[in-house]
Structure formats: structure tokens, C-alpha cells
LOLUM-984563 format. One line per 2 residues: number of its first residue (from 1); their letters; for each residue x, y, z of N, C-alpha, C. Coordinates in pm, 1 decimal. Each point is the difference from the previous one (the first is absolute). Layout:
BEGIN
NUM) a) X/Y/Z/X/Y/Z/X/Y/Z | ...
This chain:
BEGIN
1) xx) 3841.5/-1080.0/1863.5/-27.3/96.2/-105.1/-151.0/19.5/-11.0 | -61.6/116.3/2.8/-128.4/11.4/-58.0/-30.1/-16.3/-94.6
3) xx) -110.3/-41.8/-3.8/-117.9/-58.7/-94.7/-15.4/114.4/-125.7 | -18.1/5.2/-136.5/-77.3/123.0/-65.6/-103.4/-9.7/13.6
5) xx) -96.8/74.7/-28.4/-129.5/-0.7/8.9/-77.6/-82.0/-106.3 | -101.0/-55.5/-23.9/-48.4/-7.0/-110.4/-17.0/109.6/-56.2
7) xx) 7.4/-60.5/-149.7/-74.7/104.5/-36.8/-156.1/37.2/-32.0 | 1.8/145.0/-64.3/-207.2/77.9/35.8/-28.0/-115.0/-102.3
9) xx) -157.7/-23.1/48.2/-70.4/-62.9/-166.5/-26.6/99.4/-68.8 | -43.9/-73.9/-85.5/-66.3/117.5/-127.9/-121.2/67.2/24.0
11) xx) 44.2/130.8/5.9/-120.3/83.8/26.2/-141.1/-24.3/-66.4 | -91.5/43.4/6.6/-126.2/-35.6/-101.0/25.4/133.3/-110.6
13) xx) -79.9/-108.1/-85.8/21.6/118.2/-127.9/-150.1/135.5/3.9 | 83.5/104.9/-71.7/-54.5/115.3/24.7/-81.1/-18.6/-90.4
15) xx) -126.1/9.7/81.2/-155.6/-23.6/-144.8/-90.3/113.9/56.9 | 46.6/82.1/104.5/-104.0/129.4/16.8/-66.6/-56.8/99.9
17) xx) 6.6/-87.9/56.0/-130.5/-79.0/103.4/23.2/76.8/139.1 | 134.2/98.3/-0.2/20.6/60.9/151.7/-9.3/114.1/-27.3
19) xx) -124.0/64.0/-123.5/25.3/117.9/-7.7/-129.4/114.4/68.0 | 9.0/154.6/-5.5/-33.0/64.7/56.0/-144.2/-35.8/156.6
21) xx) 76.3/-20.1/84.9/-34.6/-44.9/120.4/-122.0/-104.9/14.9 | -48.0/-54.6/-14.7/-68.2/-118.1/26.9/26.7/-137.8/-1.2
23) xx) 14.8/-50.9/90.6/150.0/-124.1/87.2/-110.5/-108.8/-80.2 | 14.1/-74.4/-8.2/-7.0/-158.2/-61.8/-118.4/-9.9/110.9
25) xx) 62.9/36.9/97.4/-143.1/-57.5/130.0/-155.3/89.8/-25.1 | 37.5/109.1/-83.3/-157.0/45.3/-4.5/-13.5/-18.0/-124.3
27) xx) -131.6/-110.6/8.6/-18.4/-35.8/-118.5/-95.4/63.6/-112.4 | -2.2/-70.7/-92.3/-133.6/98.4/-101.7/-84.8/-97.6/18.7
29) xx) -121.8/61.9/12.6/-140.8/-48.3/-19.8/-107.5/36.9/-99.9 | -44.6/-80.1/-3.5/-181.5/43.2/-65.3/-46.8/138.0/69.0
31) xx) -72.2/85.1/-55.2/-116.7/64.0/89.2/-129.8/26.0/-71.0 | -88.4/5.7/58.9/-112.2/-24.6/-47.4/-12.9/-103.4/-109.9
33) xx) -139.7/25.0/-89.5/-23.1/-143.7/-79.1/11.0/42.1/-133.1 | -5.8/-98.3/-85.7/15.2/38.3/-157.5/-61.4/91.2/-64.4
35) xx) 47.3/111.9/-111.1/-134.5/21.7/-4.0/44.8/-25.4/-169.7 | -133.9/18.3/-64.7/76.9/-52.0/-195.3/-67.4/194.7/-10.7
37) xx) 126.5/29.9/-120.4/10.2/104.2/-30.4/-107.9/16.1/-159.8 | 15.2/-113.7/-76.1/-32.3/-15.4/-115.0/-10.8/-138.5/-63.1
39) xx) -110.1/4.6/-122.1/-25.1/-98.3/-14.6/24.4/0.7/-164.0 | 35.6/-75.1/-79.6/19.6/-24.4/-167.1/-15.8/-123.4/-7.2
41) xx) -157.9/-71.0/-129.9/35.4/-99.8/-11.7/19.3/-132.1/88.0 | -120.8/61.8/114.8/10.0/-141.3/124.5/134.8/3.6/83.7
43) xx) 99.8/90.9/-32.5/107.3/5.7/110.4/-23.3/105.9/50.1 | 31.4/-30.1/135.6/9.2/86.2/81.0/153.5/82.4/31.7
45) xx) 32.3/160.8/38.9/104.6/24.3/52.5/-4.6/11.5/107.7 | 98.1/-36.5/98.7/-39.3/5.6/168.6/134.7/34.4/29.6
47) xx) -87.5/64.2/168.1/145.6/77.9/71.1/-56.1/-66.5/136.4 | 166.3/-39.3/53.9/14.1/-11.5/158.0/89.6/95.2/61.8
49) xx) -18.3/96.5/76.8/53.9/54.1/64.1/121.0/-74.9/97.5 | 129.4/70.0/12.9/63.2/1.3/149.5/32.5/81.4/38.6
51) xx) 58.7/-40.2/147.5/-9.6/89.3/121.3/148.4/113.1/-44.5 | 95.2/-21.2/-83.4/151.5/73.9/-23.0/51.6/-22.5/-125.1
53) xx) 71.7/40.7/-49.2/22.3/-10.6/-127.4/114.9/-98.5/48.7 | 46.8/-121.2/-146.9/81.6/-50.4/104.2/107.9/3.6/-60.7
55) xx) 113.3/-61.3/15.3/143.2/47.0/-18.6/-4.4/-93.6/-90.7 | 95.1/14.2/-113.9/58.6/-51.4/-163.0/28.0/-150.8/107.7
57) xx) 8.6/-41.2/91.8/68.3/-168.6/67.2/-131.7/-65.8/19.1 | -121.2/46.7/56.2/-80.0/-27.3/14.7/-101.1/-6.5/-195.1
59) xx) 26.0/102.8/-10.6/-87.4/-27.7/-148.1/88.0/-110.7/-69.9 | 109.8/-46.8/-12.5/86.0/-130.8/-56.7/-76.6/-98.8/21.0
61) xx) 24.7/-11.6/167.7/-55.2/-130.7/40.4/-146.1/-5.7/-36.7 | -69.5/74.1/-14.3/-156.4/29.1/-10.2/21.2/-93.4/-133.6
63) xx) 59.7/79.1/-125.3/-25.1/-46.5/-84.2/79.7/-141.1/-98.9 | 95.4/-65.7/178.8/12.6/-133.3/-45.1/-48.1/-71.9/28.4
65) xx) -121.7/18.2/116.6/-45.9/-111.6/91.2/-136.5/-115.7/-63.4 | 24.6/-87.9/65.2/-51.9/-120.0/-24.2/-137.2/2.2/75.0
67) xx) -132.4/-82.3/-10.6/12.3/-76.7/-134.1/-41.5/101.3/-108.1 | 4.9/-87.0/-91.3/-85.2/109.2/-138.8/-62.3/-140.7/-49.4
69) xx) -152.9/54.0/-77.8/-35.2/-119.3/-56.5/-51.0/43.0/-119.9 | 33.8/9.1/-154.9/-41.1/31.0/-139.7/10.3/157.9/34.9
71) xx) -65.1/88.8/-12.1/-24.2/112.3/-6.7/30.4/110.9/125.4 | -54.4/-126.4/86.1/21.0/98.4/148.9/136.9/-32.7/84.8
73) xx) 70.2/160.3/-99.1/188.3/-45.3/13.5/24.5/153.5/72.8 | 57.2/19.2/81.0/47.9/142.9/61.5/84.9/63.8/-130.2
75) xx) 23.0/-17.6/-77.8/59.6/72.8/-89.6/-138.6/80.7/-99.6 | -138.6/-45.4/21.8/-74.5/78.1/-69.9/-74.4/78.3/98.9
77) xx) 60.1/1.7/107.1/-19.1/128.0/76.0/81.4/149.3/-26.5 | -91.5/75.5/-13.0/81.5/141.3/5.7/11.4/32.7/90.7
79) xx) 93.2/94.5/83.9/-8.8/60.4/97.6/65.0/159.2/-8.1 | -98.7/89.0/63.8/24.2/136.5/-27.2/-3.9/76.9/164.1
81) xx) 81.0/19.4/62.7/19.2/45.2/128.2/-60.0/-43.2/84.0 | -110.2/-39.2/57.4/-131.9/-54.4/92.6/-80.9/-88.0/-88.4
83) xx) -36.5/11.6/-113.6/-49.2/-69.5/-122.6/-13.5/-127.5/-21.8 | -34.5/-104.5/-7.8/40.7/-144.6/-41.3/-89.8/12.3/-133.0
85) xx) 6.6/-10.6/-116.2/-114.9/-1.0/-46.4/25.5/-151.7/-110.8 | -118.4/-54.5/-87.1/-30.9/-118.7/-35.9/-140.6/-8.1/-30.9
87) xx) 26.6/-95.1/-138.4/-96.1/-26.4/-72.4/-44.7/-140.6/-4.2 | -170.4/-7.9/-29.2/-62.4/-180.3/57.7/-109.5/77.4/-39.7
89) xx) -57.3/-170.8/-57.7/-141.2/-7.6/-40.2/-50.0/-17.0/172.2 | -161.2/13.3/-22.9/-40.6/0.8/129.0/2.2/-110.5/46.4
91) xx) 24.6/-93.2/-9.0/-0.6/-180.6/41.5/155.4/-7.2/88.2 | 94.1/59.9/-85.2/129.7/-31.5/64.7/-7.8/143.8/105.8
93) xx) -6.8/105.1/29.5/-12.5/74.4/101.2/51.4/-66.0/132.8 | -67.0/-74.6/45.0/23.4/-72.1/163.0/147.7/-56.1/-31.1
95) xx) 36.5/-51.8/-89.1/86.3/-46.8/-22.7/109.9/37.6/29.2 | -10.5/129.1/-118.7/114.2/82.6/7.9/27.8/84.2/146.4
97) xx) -82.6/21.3/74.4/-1.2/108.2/100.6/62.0/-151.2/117.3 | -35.4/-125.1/-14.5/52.9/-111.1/113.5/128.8/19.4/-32.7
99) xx) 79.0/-25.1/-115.1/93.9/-17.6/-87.6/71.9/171.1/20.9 | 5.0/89.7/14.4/75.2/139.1/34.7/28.2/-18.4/106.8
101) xx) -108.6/-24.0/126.7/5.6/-19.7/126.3/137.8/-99.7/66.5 | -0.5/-119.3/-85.7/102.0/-81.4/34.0/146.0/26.9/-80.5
103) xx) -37.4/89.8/-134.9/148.8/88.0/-16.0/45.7/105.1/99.8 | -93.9/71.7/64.7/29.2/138.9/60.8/64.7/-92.2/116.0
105) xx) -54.5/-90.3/66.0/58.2/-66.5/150.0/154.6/-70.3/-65.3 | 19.0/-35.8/-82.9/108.9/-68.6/-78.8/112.8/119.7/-28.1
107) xx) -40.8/100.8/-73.4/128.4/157.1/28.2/-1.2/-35.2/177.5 | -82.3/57.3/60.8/49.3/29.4/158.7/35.5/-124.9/54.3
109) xx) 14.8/-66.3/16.5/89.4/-139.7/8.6/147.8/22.2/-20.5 | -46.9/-9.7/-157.3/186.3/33.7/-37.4/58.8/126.8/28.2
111) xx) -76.9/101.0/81.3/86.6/95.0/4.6/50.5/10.3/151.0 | -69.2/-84.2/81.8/71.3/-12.4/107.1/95.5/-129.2/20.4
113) xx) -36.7/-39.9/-83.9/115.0/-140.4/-4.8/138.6/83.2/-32.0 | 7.8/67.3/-109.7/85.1/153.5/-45.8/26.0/77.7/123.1
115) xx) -48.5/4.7/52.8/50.8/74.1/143.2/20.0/-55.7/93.4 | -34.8/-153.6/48.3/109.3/-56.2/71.2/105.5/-36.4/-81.4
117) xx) 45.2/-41.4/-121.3/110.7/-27.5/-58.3/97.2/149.5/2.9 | -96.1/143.2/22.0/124.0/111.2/7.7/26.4/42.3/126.4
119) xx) -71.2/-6.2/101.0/25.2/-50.5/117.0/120.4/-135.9/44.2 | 29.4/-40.1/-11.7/47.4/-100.0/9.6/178.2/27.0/-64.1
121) xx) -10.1/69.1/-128.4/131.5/-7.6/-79.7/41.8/190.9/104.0 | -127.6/75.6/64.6/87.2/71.8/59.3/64.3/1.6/136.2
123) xx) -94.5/-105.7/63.3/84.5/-86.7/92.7/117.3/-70.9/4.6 | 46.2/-54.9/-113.1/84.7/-49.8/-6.1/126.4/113.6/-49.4
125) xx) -41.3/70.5/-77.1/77.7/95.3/-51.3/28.7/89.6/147.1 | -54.8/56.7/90.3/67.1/34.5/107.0/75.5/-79.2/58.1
127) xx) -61.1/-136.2/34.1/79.1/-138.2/64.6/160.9/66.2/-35.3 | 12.3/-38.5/-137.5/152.5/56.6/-81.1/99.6/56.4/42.0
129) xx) -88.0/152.2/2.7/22.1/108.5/10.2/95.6/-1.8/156.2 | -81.8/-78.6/99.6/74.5/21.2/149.7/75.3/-94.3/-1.9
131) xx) 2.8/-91.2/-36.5/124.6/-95.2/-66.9/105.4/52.3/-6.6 | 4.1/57.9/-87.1/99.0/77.7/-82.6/56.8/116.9/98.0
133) xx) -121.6/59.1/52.7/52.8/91.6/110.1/87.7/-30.6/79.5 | -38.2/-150.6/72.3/39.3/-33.5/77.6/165.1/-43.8/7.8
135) xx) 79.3/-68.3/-105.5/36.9/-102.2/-32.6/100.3/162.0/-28.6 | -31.8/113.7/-57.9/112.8/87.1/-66.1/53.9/54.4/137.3
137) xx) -136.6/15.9/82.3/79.6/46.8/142.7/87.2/-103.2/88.5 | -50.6/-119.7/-6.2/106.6/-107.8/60.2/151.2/31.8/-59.3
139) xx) -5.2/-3.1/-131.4/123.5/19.6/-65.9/101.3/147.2/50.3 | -114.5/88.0/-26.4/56.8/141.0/76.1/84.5/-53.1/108.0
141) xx) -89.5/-27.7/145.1/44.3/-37.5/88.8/172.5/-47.9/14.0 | -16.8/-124.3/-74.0/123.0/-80.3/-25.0/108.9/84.4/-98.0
143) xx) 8.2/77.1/-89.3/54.9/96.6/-1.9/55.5/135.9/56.8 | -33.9/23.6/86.3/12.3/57.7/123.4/159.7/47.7/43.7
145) xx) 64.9/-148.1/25.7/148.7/-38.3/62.6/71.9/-4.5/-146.7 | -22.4/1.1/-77.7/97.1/-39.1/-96.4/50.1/136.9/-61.6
């Protein structure tokens, strides 16, 4: 008797990270250098540019990633299409711009980790698929004479 197939895993959940064409493999970057837009009160406002706007999966992970230390947390980043923008006295500056740098590499990380995990569940999900193909035509077959 044949085997059933296993069954598919669980697909990844839909968070927008595969959306309008830019694959997990091209990542977002920095471009060019900081520049501060404005100043109130010894803070500064600053903008980092990137290279694409990035998809709602990538801004998630952006704004869960580790580390954070007191103040300098990816959640007090704004982000507005290409935009990163953020506020710092001038002392923490270096800080914050080391500290984005190792969030921005932390989204593109997880978003290809996200794309071998959907890679993978659609591999298997074809796997299935000819399984199933296979196994209905054996049966055909053997139905045949009867």
C-alpha cells in the first residue's frame, strides 16, 4: 500500500515582507551620510537615507530588532518612504547612527531568513503536489480492468 504524503508545513505568515517586487535578497541600505534637519533645545533632528522604500516585513523587523540600549530603541525611529529620521543630543549621534546600522542589517537578515523559510514550504508544497499526482495516477492505472 502507499505511503500518504506528509503533510505541507505551515506556510509563513503574511506580514507584507513579499510585497511589491523586491525579493528578501535585495537588501535595504544606508546611502549617503546623516544629515540633521533641525535643531530645538540641544536636540538634534536627523535623517538617514535608503536605497528603496521598504516593505511593511522589513519595517516590522526594523522596528523589533535588537539591541536597544535606554533611548536608542528602533521604535523611536520614524520612517517615511526613503526617510529614517531621529532625534539625539549631539553626544549620542555616533551612537544612534552605530545602533540603526545594526537594526537596518538585523531587518535584512530576517528577511531572508523569511525567504528561505518560503522557499522551502514552496518546495515542499510542490513535493505534495506530485505526490498526489502521482499516487492518483497509480490508482487510475489500477482501475483501469475493473
Amino acid at each position: 500500500m502507499a505511503t500518504v504524503p506528509a503533510p505541507l508545513p505551515q506556510i509563513p505568515p503574511k506580514d507584507g515582507s513579499r510585497t511589491a517586487g523586491r525579493s528578501a535578497m535585495e537588501q535595504i541600505n544606508r546611502v549617503g551620510t546623516p544629515r540633521a534637519l533641525e535643531i530645538k533645545d540641544d536636540v538634534y533632528r536627523l535623517v538617514i537615507r535608503l536605497d528603496a522604500v521598504p516593505t511593511q516585513g522589513w519595517l516590522n523587523a526594523f522596528k523589533s530588532a535588537k539591541p536597544v540600549a535606554g533611548a536608542l530603541q528602533p521604535a523611536a525611529v520614524s520612517i517615511d518612504k526613503t526617510e529614517l529620521f531621529f532625534h539625539s543630543e549631539e553626544r549620542a549621534i555616533p551612537e544612534w547612527i552605530a545602533h540603526i546600522g545594526v537594526w537596518i542589517a538585523a531587518a535584512n537578515a530576517t528577511l531572508v531568513e523569511e525567504d528561505k523559510a518560503m522557499n522551502a514550504w514552496r518546495a515542499a508544497e510542490e513535493t505534495h503536489r506530485q505526490e498526489t499526482q502521482r499516487r492518483l495516477a497509480e490508482m487510475n492505472e489500477k482501475l483501469k480492468d475493473l
